[in-house]
BAMIKOL-878687 format. One record per residue: x negated, y negated, z of N, C-alpha, C in turn; residue in one letter. Coordinates in Angstrom, 2 decimals, always signed. Example, Ala and Ser with C-alpha at 12.3 -4.5 7.8 and 13.67 -1.06 7.14 Angstrom:
BEGIN
-13.19,+5.69,+7.80,-12.30,+4.50,+7.80,-13.20,+3.30,+7.80,A
-12.85,+2.25,+7.08,-13.67,+1.06,+7.14,-12.90,-0.03,+7.87,S
REM end
This chain:
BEGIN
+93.60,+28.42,+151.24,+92.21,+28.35,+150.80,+91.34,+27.91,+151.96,X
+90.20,+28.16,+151.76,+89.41,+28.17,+152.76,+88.25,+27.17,+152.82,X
+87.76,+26.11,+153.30,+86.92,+25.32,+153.13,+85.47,+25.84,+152.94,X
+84.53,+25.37,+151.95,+83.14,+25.93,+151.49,+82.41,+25.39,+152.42,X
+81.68,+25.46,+152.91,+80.15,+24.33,+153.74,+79.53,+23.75,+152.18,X
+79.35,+22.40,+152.38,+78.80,+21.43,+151.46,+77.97,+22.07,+150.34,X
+76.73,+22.83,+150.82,+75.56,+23.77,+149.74,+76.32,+25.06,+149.43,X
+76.19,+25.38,+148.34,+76.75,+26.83,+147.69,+75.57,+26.69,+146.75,X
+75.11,+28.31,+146.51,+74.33,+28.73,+145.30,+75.06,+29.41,+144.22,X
+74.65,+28.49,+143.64,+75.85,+28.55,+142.23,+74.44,+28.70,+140.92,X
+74.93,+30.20,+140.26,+74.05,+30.54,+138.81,+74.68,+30.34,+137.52,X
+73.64,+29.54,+136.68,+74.42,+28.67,+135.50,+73.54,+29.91,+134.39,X
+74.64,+30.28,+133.61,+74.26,+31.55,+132.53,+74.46,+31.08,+131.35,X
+73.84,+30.17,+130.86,+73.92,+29.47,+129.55,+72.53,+29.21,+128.33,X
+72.66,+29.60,+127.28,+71.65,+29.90,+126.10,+71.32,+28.01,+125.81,X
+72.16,+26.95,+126.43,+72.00,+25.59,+125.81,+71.01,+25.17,+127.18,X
+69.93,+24.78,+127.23,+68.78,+24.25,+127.90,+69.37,+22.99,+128.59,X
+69.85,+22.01,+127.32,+70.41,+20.71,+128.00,+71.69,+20.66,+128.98,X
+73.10,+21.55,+128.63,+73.91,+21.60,+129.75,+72.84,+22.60,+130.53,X
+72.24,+23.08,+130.69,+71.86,+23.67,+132.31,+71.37,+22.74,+132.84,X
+70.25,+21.79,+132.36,+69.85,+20.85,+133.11,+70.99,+19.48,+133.34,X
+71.79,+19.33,+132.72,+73.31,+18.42,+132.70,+73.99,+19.13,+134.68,X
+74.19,+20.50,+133.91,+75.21,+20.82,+135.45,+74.33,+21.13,+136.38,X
+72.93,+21.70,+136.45,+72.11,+21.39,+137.34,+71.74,+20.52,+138.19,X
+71.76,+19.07,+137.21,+71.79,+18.15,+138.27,+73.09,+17.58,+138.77,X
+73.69,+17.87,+138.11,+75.44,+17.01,+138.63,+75.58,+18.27,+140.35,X
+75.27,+19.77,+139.97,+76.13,+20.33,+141.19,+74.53,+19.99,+142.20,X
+73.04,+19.82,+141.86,+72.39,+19.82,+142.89,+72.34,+17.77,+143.69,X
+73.09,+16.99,+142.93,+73.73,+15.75,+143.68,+74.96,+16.05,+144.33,X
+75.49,+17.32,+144.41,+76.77,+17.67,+145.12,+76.57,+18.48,+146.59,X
+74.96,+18.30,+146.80,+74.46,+19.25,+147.33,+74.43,+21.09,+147.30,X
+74.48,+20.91,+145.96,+74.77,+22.76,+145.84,+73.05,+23.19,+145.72,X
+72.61,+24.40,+145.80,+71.08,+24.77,+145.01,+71.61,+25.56,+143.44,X
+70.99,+25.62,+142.65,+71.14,+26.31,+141.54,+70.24,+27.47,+140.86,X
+70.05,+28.30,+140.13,+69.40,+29.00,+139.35,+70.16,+28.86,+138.12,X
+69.12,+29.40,+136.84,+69.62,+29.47,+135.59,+69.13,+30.85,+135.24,X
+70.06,+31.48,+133.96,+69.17,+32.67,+133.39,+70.03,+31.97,+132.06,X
+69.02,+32.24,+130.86,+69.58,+32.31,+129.15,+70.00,+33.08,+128.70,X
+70.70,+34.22,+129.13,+71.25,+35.14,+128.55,+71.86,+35.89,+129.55,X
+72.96,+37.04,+129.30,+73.39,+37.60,+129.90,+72.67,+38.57,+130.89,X
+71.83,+39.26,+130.00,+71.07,+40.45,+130.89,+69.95,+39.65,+131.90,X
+69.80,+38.46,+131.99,+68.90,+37.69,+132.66,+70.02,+37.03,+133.76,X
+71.49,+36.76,+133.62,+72.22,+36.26,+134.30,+72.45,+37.55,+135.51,X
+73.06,+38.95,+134.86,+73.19,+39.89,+135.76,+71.67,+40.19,+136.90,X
+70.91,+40.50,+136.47,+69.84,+40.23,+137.29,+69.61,+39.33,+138.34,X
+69.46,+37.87,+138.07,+69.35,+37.02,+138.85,+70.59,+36.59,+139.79,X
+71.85,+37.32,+139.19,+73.11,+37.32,+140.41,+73.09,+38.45,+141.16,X
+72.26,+39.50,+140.86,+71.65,+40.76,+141.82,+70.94,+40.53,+142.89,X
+69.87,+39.73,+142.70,+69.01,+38.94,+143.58,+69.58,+38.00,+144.21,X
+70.46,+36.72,+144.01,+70.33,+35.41,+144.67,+71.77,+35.65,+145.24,X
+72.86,+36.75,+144.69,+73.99,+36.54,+145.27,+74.63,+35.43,+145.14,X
+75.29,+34.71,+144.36,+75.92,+33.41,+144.43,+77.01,+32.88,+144.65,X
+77.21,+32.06,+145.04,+79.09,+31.91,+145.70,+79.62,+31.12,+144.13,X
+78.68,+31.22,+143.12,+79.98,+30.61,+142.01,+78.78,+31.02,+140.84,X
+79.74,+31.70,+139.94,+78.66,+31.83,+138.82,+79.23,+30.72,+137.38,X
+78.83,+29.70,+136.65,+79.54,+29.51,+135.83,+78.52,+30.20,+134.39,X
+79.24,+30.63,+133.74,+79.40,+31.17,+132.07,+79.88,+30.79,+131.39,X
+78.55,+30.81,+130.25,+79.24,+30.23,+128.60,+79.54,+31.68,+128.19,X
+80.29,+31.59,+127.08,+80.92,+32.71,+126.44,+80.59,+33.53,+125.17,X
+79.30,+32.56,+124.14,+78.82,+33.14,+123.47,+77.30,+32.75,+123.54,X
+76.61,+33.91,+123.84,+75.16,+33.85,+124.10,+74.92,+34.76,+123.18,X
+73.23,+34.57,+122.92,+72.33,+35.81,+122.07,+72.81,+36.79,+122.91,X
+72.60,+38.22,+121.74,+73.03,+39.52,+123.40,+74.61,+39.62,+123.47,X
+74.97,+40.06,+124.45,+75.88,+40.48,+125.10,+76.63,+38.93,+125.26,X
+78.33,+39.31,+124.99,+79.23,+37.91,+125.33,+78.83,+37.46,+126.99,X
+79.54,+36.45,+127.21,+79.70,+36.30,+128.52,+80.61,+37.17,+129.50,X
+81.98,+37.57,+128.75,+82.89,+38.89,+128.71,+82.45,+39.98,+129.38,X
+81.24,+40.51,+128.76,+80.73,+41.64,+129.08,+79.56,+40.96,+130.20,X
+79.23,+40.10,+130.44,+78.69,+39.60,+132.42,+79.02,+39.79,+133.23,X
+80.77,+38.87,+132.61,+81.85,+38.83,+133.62,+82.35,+40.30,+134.21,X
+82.25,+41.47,+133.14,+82.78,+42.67,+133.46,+81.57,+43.40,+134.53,X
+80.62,+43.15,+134.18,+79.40,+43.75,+134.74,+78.98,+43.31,+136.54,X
+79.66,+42.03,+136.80,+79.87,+40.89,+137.94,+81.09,+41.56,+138.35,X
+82.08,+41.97,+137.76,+83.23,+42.35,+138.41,+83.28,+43.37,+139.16,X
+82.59,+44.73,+138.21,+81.88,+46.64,+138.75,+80.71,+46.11,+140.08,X
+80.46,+45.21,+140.08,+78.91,+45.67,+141.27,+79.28,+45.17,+142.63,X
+79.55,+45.86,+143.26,+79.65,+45.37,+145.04,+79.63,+44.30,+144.96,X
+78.53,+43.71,+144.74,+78.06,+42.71,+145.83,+78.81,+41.56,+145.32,X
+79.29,+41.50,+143.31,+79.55,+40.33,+142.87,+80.96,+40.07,+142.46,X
+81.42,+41.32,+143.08,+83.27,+41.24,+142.99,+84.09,+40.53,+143.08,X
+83.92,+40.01,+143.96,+84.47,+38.69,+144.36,+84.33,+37.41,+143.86,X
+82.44,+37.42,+143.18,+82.21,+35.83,+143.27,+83.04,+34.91,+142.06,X
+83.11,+33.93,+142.18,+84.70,+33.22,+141.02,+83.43,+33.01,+140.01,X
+84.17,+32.62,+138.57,+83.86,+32.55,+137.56,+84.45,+31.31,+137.04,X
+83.09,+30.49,+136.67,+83.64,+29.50,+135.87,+82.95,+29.72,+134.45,X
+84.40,+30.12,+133.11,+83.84,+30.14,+132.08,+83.74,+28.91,+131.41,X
+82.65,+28.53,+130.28,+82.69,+27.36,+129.49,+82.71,+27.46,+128.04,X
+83.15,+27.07,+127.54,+82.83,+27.10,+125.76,+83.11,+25.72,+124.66,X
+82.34,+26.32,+124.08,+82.94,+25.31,+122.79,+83.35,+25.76,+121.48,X
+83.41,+26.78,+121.48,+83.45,+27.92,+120.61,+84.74,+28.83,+120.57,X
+84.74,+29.14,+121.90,+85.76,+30.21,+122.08,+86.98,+29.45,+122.91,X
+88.46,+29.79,+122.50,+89.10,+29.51,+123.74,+89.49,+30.19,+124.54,X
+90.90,+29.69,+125.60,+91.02,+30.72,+126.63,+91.42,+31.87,+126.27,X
+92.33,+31.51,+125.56,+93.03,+32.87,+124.47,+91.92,+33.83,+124.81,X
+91.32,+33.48,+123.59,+90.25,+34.29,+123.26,+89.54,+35.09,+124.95,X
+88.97,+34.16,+125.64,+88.18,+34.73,+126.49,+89.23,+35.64,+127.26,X
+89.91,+35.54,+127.60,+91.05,+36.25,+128.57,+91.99,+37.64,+127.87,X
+91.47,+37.69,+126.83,+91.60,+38.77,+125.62,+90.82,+39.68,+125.76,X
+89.37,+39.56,+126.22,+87.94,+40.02,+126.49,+88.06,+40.22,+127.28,X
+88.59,+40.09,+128.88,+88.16,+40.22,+129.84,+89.77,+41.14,+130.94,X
+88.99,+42.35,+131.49,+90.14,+42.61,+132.17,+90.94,+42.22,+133.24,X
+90.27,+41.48,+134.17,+91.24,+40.50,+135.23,+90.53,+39.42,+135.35,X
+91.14,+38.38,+135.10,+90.49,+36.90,+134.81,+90.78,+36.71,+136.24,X
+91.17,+37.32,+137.24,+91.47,+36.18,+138.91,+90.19,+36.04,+139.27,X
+90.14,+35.05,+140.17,+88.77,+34.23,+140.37,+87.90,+33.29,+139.46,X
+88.33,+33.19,+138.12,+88.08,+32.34,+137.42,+88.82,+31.53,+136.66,X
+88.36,+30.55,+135.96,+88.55,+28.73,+135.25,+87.99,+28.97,+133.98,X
+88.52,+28.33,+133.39,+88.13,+27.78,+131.55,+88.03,+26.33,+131.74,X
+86.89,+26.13,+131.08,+86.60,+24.40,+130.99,+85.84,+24.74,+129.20,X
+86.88,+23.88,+128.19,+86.01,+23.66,+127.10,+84.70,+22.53,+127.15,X
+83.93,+22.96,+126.21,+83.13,+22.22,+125.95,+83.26,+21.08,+124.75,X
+82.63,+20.09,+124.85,+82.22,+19.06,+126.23,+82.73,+19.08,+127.39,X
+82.66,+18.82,+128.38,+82.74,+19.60,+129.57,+83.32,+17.62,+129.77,X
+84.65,+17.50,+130.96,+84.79,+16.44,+131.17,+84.16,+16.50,+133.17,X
+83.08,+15.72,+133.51,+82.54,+15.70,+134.61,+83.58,+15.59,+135.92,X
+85.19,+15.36,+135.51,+85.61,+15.35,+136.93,+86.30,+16.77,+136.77,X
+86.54,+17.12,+135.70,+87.05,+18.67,+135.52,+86.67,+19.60,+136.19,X
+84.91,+19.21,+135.51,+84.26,+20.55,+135.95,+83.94,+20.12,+137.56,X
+83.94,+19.28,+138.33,+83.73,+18.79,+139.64,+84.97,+19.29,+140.50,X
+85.94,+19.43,+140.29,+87.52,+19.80,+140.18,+87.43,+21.51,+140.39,X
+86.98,+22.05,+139.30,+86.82,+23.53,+139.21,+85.66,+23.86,+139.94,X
+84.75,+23.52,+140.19,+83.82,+24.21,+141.18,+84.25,+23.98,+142.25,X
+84.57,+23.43,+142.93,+85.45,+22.55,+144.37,+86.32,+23.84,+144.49,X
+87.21,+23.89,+143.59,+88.93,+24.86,+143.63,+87.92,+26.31,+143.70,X
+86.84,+27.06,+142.86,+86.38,+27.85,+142.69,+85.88,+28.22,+144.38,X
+85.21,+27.61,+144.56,+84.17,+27.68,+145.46,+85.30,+27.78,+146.84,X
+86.27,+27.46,+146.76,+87.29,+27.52,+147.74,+87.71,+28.51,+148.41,X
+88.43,+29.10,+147.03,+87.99,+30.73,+146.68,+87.22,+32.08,+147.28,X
+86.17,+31.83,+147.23,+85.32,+32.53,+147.44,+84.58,+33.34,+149.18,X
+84.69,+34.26,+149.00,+84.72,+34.54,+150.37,+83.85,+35.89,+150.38,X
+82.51,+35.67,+150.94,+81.25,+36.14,+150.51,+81.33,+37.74,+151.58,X
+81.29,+38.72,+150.25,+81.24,+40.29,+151.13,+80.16,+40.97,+151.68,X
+78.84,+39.93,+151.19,+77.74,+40.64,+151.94,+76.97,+39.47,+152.52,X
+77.10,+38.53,+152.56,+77.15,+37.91,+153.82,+76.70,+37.46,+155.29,X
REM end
């Protein structure tokens, strides 16, 4: 694995207002920058534009699952690569990894989310990651 430089832009794709602003500030005291979108078709977009070295996803949003993001992040050049951290409270891994055709590059963290977990998985994620356009 490969060491990250300290800042990574990491996009949080979640319909709950309060965890975005929760992991918002936990990864921007980690020195990361962040964006948010509330929904899926607002998440694909804004990972079109900002390119991010870590996307994390909840799994059931208004719209389209997180499943079908993850698949949509997987087809496009630019976001093939980037790791996936899924979250839920709803769904488990079972479940999500049922939905999805190659889970490599991504993590399951249920919700409530335990803060050294998810500190743990973005770290290991972000490790990962090895940016193709660049």
């Amino acid at each position: 694995m490969r060491a990250f430089p300290t800042m990574a832009k990491v996009l949080i794709v979640d319909d709950d207002f309060e965890i975005v602003e929760l992991l918002t500030e936990i990864l921007r005291r980690e020195g990361h920058t962040t964006e948010s979108a509330g929904d899926p078709a607002e998440g694909m977009q804004k990972a079109r534009a900002m390119k991010p070295d870590l996307v994390i996803l909840d799994f059931h949003m208004p719209g389209n699952t997180g499943a079908h993001l993850f698949e949509s992040l997987r087809r496009n050049q630019a976001s093939r690569s980037t790791p996936i951290l899924f979250m839920s409270g709803e769904a488990s891994p079972d479940e999500i990894l049922g939905q999805i055709a190659d889970p490599e590059g991504s993590q399951f963290l249920a919700k409530p989310v335990h803060l050294d977990d998810f500190r743990k998985a973005v770290k290991e994620l972000l490790a990962l990651h090895t940016p193709e356009t660049k």
